[in-house]
N, C-alpha and C positions, 0 to 999 in steps of 0.2 A: 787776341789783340789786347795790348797793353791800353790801360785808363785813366788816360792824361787830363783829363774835365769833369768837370763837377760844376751843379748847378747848387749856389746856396739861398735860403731864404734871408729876406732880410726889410721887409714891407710888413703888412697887416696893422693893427691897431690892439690890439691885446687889451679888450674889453674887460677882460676877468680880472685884469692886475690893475684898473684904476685904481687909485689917481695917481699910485706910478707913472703908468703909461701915458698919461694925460702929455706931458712934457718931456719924455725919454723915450726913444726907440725899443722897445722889449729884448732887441739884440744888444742893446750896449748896458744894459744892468750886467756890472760886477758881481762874478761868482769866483769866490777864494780868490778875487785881487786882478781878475782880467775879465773884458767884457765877453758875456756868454757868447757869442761872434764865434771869438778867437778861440774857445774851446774845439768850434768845430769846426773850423781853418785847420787847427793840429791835427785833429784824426786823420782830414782826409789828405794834407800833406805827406804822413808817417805811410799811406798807400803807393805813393809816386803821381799824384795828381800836382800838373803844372800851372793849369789855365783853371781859373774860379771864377765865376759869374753870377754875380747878386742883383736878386730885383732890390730896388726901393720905392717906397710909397711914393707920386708923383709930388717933384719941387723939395724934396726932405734932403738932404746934403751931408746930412751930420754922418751915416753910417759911410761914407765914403772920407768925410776929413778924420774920422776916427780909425778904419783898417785901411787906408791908401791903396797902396798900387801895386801888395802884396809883396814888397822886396824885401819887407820884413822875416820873412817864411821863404823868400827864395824862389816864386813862384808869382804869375801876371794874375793881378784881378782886375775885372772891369764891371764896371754897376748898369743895371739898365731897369729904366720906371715901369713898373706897372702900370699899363695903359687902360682903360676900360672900366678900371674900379675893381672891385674882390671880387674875383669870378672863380674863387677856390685853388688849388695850391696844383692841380692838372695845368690850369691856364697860366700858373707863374712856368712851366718847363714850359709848354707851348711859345710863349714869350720869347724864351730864350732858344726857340729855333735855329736862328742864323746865328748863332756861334758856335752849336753842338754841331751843327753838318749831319755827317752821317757816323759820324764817332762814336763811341761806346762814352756813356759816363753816370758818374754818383748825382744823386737826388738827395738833398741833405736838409730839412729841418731842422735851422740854427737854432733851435731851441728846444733839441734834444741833445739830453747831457748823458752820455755814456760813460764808461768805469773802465773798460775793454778797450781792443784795439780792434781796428778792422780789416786787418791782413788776410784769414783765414776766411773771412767772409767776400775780401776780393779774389781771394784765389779760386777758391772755390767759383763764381761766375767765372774765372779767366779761365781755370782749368776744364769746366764742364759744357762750357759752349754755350752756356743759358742765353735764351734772349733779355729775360728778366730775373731779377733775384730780391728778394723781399727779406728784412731782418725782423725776426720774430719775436715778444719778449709774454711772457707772463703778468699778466697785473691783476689786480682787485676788482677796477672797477671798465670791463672790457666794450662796455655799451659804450662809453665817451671815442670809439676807436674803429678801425675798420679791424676787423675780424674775420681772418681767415677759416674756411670752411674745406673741412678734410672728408675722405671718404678711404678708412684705414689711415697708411702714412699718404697718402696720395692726396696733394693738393688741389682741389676741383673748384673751388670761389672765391674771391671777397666780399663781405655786405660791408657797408657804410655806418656804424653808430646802430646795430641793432637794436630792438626793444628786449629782447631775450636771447642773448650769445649761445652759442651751442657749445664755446669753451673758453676759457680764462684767458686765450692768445689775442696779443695785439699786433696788428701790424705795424711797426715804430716808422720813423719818420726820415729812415735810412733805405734808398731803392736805389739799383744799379740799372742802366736799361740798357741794350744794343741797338746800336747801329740806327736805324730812322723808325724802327716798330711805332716805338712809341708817337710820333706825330701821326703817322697812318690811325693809329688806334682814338686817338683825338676827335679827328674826323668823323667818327662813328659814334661818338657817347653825346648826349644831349646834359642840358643845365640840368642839377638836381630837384627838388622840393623845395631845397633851400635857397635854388637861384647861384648854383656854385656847379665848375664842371669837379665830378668828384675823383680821385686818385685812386680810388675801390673800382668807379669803374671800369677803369684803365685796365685796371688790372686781371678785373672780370672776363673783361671782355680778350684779355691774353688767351686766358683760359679755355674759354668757351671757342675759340680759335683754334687750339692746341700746339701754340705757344710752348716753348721751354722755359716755366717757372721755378725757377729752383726758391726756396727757403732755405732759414736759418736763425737756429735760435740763439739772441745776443749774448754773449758769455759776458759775467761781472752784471753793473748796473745800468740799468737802463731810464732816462724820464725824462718824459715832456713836462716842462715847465710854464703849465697852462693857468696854473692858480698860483698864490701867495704862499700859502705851505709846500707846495712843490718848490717855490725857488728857494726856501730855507733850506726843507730836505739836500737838495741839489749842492749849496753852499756845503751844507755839512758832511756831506761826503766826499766831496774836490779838498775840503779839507782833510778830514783824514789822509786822501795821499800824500802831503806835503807834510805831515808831523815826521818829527827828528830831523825834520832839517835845520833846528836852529834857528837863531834871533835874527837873522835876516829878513823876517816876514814882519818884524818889527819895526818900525822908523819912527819911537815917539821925539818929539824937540822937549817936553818937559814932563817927567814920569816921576808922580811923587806917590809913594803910601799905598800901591796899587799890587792887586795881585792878579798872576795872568796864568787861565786854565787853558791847558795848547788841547784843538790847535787852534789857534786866532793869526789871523792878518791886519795890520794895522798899517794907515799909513803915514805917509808925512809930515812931518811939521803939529804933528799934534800934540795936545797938549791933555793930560789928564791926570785926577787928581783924586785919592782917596775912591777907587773905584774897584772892582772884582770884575775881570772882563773872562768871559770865558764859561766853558766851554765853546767853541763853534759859533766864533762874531769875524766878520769881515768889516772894519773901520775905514772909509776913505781917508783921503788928505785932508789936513788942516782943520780937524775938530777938537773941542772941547767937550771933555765928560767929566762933571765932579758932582761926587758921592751918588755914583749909579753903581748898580748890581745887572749885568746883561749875561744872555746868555742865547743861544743858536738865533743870532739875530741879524742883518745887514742892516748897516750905516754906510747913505752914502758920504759924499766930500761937502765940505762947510759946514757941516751939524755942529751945534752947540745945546746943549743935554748934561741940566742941570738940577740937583734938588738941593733947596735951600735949607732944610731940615738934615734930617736922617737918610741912610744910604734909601734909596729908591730900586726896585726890579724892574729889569723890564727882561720878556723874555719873548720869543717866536714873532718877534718886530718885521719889519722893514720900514725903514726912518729913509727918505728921500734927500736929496740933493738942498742945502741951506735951509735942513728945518731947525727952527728955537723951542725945544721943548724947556719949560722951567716946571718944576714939580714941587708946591708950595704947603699943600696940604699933607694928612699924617700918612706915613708909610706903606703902600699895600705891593702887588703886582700889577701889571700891565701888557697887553698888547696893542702895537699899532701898528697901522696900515696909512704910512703920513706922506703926502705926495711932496712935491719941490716947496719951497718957501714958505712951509706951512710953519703958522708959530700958536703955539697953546702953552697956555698959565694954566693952571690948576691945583 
């Protein structure tokens, strides 16, 4: 059976990314010039999914006036609140009960940015009959992750955020499920330690059922975008796909003395002046930069980011929505982490 729905995230509060977060939805930060959302609204459209359903935090509006009503992409979205408060990311598809039915569909953690496509990994459920299908990737640090547990190639668990992983695999933030398993399976897992129903359960409990789990390991890159170096990382690599496309990623209104290391996106109406942008910066609309030096950095829209002196660095930034940085003292490097209307002299 073909898979027309997808359930996506689009709630939570993103702790780790204040004072970002403090004022912006963590799905609507620009990554290479489109809200992280919309990245993964593409993948799962490029599948043949028609109908998309987004939780939001209760009363929050903005992630619906920002992706509408999906006729962008060709495709119906409809947004539904999170009831109850954070009961973990099992109780957002629970949620969305009455609009899955008994359909088969994607599980998608909008703030997991992948490199790949995921044709091969829907086939693969469509063709093998899985009740479930799990996308697998490789990382560093696999305690922060549920961690699938094998025995040979033979998939037998997942644990939730081990203390000691038994191997480098993450379970990413991409699940496909069949038919109503998954709500039956709800039914039977209790609140975690941490007061969250967990999505390891879920899946545990497929298992220990003997459930058709199929795996698969992501092809290209794969990241949750859970920290402030991850959204840069993240940036930087959506950029790399977009290089040789040419000055179209540019729209400055007044470009003087500046030199530009691709691939960078810039956008409207801005104005900048005796500045070195580049390698890997995404610039919102309508900013001013004079005599800065940046580099793998986000700026969002209405930034003004100035040194009165000599050129100024800034490098592994994110600069928030109408921040005034003036930089008056003698010349060194910099990193910030500056939420909305923040303004600093120095």
């Amino acid at each position: 059976m073909k898979i027309k729905k997808a359930i996506l995230t689009g709630g939570g509060h993103a702790t780790r990314l204040r004072p970002i977060t403090s004022t912006i939805n963590k799905h609507l930060i620009k990554l290479a010039g489109k809200p992280m959302i919309y990245h993964a609204i593409e993948k799962i459209v490029k599948v043949g999914v028609t109908e998309i359903f987004i939780n939001t935090n209760p009363g929050d509006k903005t992630l619906e006036e920002v992706v509408g009503d999906g006729s962008r992409w060709g495709v119906k979205i409809k947004f539904f609140e999170q009831k109850g408060g954070p009961k973990g990311i099992a109780d957002v598809v629970n949620q969305a009960k009455k609009f899955i039915g008994s359909d088969p569909f994607i599980f998608y953690l909008s703030d997991n940015i992948i490199l790949g496509d995921l044709n091969e990994f829907v086939k693969e459920f469509e063709n093998k009959q899985y009740d479930c299908m799990l996308a697998l990737s490789k990382v560093k640090d696999p305690q922060r992750f549920g961690v699938p547990i094998f025995e040979g190639e033979k998939l037998v668990d997942v644990v939730e955020k081990p203390k000691t992983p038994p191997n480098d695999f993450a379970v990413t933030g991409i699940y496909i499920y069949a038919s109503k398993i998954f709500f039956k399976a709800f039914k039977k897992i209790k609140l975690s330690n941490r007061g969250e129903y967990e999505i390891s359960d879920i899946h545990s409990h497929f298992l220990k059922k003997g459930l058709k789990v199929g795996y698969k390991e992501i092809t290209g890159w794969w990241k949750d975008t859970g920290k402030p170096e991850d959204l840069i990382l993240a940036n930087n690599l959506l950029l790399d796909m977009k290089k040789g496309l040419g000055d179209g990623h540019i729209n400055v209104k007044d470009f003087e003395n500046t030199e530009i290391k691709s691939p960078v996106m810039i956008g409207k109406n801005c104005k900048i002046k005796n500045c070195a942008i580049g390698p890997y910066v995404t610039i919102g609309d309508n900013c001013v930069l004079e005599n800065i030096k940046i580099s793998e950095s986000l700026v969002f829209e209405d930034c003004d980011i100035k040194s009165e002196n000599e050129e100024f660095k800034i490098s592994k930034s994110i600069i928030g929505d109408a921040v005034k940085l003036t930089k008056k003292q003698d010349d060194n490097v910099a990193n910030f982490i500056l939420g909305e209307n923040a303004q600093i002299d120095f």
